[in-house]
Each structure stands twice: as C-alpha cells, then as structure tokens.
N, C-alpha and C positions, 0 to 999 in steps of 0.2 A: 631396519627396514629390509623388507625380501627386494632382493634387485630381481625384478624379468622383463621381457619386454614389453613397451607400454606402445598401446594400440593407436594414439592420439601421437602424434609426430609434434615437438615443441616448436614455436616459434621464436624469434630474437622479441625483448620486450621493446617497447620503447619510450619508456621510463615508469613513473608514476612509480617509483619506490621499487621497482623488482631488477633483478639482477638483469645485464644486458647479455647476456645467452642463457637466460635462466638458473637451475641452482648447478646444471652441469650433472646432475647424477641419475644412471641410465634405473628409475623407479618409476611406478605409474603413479603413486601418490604425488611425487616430488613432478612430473609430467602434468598431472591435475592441478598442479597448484600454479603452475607455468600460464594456467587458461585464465585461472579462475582468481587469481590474486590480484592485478591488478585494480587498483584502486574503483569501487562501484560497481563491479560488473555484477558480482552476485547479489548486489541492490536494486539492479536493473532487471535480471534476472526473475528476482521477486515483483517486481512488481510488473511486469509481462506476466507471472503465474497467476496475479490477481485481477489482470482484463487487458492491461493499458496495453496500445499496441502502435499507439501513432506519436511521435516526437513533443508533443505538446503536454500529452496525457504522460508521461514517462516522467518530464520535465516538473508539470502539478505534482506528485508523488512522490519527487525528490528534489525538493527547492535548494538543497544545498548545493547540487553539480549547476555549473556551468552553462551554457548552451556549446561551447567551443568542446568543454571536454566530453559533455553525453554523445556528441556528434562524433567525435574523434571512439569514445569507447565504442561507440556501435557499431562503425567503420573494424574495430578490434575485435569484436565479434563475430561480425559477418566474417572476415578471413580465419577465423578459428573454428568456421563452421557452429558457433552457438546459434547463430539467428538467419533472417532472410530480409533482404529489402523487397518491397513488392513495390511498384509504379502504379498508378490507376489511370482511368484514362485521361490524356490531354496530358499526362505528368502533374497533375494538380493533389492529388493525395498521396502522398508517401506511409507506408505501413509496415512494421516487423515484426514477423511472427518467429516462431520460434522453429528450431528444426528438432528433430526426433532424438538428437543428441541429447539436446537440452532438456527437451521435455523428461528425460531420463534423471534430470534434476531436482525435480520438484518433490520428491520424497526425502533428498537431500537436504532441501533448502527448510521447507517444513519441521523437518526433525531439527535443524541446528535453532531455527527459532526457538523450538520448544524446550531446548537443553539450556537454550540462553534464559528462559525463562525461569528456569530450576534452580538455575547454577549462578547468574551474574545479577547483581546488582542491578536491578532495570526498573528501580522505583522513580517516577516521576520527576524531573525536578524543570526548576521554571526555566530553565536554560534549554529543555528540550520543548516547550509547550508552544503550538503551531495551531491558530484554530483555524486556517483551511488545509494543512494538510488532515488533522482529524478530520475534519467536514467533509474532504473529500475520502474519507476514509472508509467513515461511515456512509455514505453515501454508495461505494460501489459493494459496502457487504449486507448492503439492508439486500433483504427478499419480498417484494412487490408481493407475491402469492400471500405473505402473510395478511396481506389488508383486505378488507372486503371488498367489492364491487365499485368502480368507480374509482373517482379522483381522491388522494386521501394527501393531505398537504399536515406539515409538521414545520412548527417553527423553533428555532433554536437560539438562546438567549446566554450570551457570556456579558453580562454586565459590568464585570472589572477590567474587561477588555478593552484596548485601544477602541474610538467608535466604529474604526471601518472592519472590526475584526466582531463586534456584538452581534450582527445576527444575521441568521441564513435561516436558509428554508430546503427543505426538503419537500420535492413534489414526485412520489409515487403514482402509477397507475399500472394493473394487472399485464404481463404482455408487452409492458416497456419499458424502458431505459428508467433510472431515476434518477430525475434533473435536480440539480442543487444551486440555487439561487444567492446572490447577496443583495437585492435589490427587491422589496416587496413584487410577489407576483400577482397580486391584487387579488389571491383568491380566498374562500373562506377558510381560515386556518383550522382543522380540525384537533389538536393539540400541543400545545404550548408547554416548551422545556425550558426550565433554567439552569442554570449550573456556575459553577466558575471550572475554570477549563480542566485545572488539574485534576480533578473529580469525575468527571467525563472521560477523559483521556485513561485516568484509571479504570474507568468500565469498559473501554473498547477493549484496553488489552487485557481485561479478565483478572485485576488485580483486587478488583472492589464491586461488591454486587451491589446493584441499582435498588436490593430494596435497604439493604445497610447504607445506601446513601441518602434517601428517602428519609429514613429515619433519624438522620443525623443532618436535615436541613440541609444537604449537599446537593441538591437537585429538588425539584420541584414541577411537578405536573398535573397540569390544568386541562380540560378538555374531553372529549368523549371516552366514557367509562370501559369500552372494550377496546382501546387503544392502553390506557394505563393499565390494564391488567393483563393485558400481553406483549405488552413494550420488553419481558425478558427475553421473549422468542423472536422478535422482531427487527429489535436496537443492532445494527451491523457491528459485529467483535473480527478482531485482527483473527483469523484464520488458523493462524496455530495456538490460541487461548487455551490455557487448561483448563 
C-alpha cells in the first residue's frame, strides 16, 4: 500500500471486531477501513442510500441488528462525521440524514454490491429468506409513475409460508408514498401474485426473470392485463441488479 497522508483523522474502535486504535498504519485505505468496518455500518449506509432515514425504517431493513447496537452505530457515525441527527419539533421525530462525506459513498457502496453480485456466491438459500424484509423491499423500489391514474392495489401470496408472513398488499398511488400492508385494506385488488418466496426474492435481486418464472409455475398472475404485462418494468429490483 502507498503510505500518505489520510484526510479523515481515525478514531479509537470500540469494539465490534476491530482493532482498539485501529490497524495503526498511517494509509488512507487502512484510515477508510477504521470508519467503515465496524460491524453494519456500510449496511446502514445502504439502506439510508435506499430512502430509510428514521430509526424504525433502518431497523425494518435490517432485522438482524439490535435496537441497542443500530443506536450505538449511529451514535458511531455521527462522531465520524458519516451522518446527522436532526430533532423535529417538540423532540418527537428523530431523523438521520446523511452528510456529504457519505453521500460521496454510494457509488462505492453500489459498485461493491454489484461485484458481490459477479463474484460471490449469493444464490438464495432458505436460511436467508425474509418475506417482510423482501416486502419491504419491494415496496420502496416499486415506482408509482409506472401505474396509471388512481389507486392501483397488488396483493401478494407466499403460501408455504408461516400464516402471518402469506400475505401483504401493496397500495400505490401516483405522487405518494407506497404503503405495504399485512392486514387486508379492504380495497379492490387490482392484481394477485403468488409465488413461494425464494422465487420472488430471486426476481428482486435479478437472479431469475419473472417471465422464466412464469413459465416454470414459479409465480402466478392474476388480474388486469396491463398490469401483467408490465409487471417487468414495475416489480421493485434491489438497485444494483444486473
């Protein structure tokens, strides 16, 4: 490694697997890696680049941290200058955005998905299979614009699934948010998807096209005909999909 000086000043760790004054060696990689290693951060990272920005929403997106450690990394964060806490009024809503350091990462973070994509083994398996974190997955990469006028409601059926995990809903509408349901919203469904999850989960991240799974009874779609024939343009995929 070229030793120079590194613009980012390192901090002492405090713990989560990394050395307690770092690696010690005056590099800006080995400095980078001082920020950015600790356990979740560049998980957290990602998912602040994909919307989430409030403690809950951060939390839905990585069920596996903690509430004690995402609060503790974020705390780690903010003093390494990646993020920003913001107050709202009355101290009722807490929010972290990201600072212009970070934001300087998401071309970083995007590219490593995608090499992971190339390079590592990332084929499904039931050990990784979550249908609300998919759910909510697809949920924040669907694009409302692609639907027509109106309210356009999509319901979603994992069958072999535990029952509280078989079905959600997606409720679109142009200009707002898209709210993801597990409780009937009582409205008219405008198309009905089945699948079993690993099949689905294959299509977000771009591993298995919807119409080879179509044809191979891996998914199934019911309901208004210009919905199913632009459900490839529509169906929310992980960000860095090849």
């Amino acid at each position: 490694m070229l030793a120079a000086p590194a613009r980012i000043s390192g901090h002492e760790s405090r713990g989560d697997g990394m050395a307690k004054h770092g690696y010690g060696m005056f590099c800006p990689i080995s400095k980078a890696c001082e920020i950015l290693e600790p356990r979740w951060t560049i998980l957290v990272l990602a998912e602040m680049f994909c919307g989430s920005s409030r403690f809950n929403e951060i939390r839905r997106g990585l069920p596996g941290i903690s509430p004690t450690l995402l609060s503790k990394r974020l705390k780690d964060m903010e003093v390494r200058g990646l993020v920003r806490r913001e107050t709202g009024e009355n101290s009722q809503h807490v929010t972290y955005t990201m600072t212009p350091m970070a934001t300087e990462l998401r071309p970083v973070v995007m590219s490593l998905g995608q090499w992971s994509l190339r390079h590592v083994e990332t084929k499904v398996s039931t050990g990784d299979l979550d249908a609300d974190v998919l759910m909510w997955n697809l949920r924040r990469n669907l694009d409302p614009a692609n639907f027509r006028a109106g309210r356009t409601v999509v319901q979603f059926t994992f069958p072999r699934e535990r029952q509280a995990a078989q079905l959600f809903w997606l409720i679109a509408r142009r200009g707002a948010s898209v709210e993801l349901c597990k409780t009937d919203p009582g409205f008219e469904v405008d198309l009905f998807i089945e699948s079993d999850l690993k099949s689905l989960t294959g299509i977000f991240l771009g591993q298995v096209a919807i119409a080879e799974a179509v044809a191979r009874d891996k998914i199934v779609l019911a309901g208004e005909p210009d919905l199913v024939a632009s459900i490839d343009s529509w169906l929310g995929k992980i960000p860095f999909a090849l």
